[in-house]
C-alpha angles and dihedrals in degrees: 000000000000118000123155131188101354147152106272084239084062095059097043086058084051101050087054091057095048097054080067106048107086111078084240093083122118089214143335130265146263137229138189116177120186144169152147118287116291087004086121106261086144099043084054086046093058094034088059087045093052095041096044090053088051097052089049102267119148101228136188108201109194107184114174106050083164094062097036088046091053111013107054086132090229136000118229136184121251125264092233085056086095107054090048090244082116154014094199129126136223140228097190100181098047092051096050075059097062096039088059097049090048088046096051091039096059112357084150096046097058089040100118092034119121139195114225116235087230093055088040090061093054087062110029124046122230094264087047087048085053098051089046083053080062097036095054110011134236113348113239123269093288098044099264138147124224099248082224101046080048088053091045085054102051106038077065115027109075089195103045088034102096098038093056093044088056092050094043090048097044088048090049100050093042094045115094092197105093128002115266109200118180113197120204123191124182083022089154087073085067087068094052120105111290133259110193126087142182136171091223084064100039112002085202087055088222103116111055125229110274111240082237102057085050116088106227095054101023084090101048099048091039078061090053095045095224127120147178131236123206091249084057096251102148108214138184124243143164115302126226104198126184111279088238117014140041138265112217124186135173134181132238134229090183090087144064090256107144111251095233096054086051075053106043083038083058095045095051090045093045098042076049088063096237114160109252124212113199111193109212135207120287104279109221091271096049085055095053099047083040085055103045094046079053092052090056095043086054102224128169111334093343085075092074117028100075090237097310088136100054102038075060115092093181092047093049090048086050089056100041077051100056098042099042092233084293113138105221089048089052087050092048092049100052092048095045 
């Protein structure tokens, strides 16, 4: 995996990746990275994106875990409810958007990948089934769908989009040809208090879906191995990670997320013997190559003293001082 200049967090979240990457593998890992607010979690988070999609990783990056746990704009119960095959819910909207950015992030990567007609029937009913055969037109000779035709399909069709995301992504964590690595950050406001309902889960609507029990997450936290009961206890349980691949996930301190469910979240992933990755503050060298790429950007006051600041060991000290090696802090400082 290539990573260059980099935080040494940031390599042991590589080196984690990497153990994952042959198809010899027996599964994929886990990773769970944490830290105190402005420290850089986020910063890791985009540096192993970056890094996984250069050494030929598939990888599904899924930012704002805030917005995706509140704002799904309506829940919805799935299509195979029905038929008694399953007691899931859907947020169709949010899911056309991640098949779109996994579309538009490696649309040529994914080229030669099929569905199976068999995984295809655990997430699309036989009329849906139907409406994708328009959409998209005859299966090949084994019954198959193009990954990326089923992709096409579901970052548009607000119908059919939850059905195929569930087939791509199934397809994606149980294939040995290529790593799949799904990165997470502000995976602790998935633990909150939840804010989707339905009267098909609870006819009074006062317990809210589990995230779970809810398509477009239930993958990703099965991989980790954590859950949510209704009385808000976060448990461990057996994880069920990607074949190839790795499932990365960090927490946020940006949101109004309660200190003891971070906790509780950090006690069911660590008794589940996921790797955790803590990143520390900025060591006296870190501030002062933090400070002089500053300096060339030309942010804040850097902009205009000609490296005064820099060239200045007291005043780097000052500013290592007053922001406590955090990065924000350091940021905040140079521009105030």
């Amino acid at each position: 995996c290539i990573f260059t200049l980099c935080r040494q967090c940031i390599s042991e979240i590589a080196q984690y990746v990497v153990q994952t990457q042959g198809k010899d593998t027996e599964a994929g890992s886990r990773v769970y990275v944490t830290g105190r607010q402005g420290a850089g979690k986020t910063a890791a988070l985009i540096a192993t994106v970056a890094s996984a999609r250069l050494s030929g990783h598939i990888v599904l990056y899924i930012p704002d875990g805030n917005r995706l746990s509140e704002l799904g704009y309506y829940v919805e119960p799935n299509a195979l409810n029905k038929t008694g095959k399953s007691k899931m819910f859907d947020l169709p909207i949010l899911t056309n958007e991640v098949c779109t950015e996994l579309l538009e992030s490696h649309e040529k990567d994914l080229e030669g990948f099929s569905v199976t007609s068999e995984t295809l029937n655990k997430y699309i009913s036989s009329d849906q089934l139907k409406k994708l055969g328009k959409e998209i037109g005859d299966q090949d000779e084994d019954g198959d769908y193009s990954l990326v035709d089923l992709l096409k399909v579901g970052s548009k069709n607000i119908a059919l989009g939850p059905g195929c995301y569930g087939a791509v992504i199934n397809t994606l964590m149980n294939q040995t040809e290529k790593p799949f690595t799904v990165v997470m950050d502000e995976f602790n406001c998935y633990f909150e208090p939840g804010h989707y309902f339905h009267g098909e889960y609870d006819p009074e609507v006062k317990n809210s879906i589990p995230l779970n029990k809810i398509t477009l997450f239930q993958p990703f936290l099965d991989a980790v191995g954590v859950e949510r009961k209704d009385d808000g206890t976060i448990y461990n349980k057996e994880a069920v990670p990607m074949k190839r691949g790795s499932i990365v996930v960090g927490t946020s301190e940006n949101h109004a997320v309660k200190r003891n469910v971070t906790s509780a979240l950090h006690d069911a992933i660590e008794k589940g013997g996921c790797n955790i990755v803590d990143v520390p503050q900025y060591s006296s060298t870190e501030v002062e190559h933090v400070l002089a790429n500053f300096e060339i950007i030309g942010i804040g006051r850097l902009r205009f003293d000609r490296g005064a600041t820099v060239m200045n060991s007291q005043e780097v000290k000052y500013l290592r001082m007053v922001s406590g090696g955090v990065g924000q802090r350091l940021l905040d400082a140079c521009i105030h």
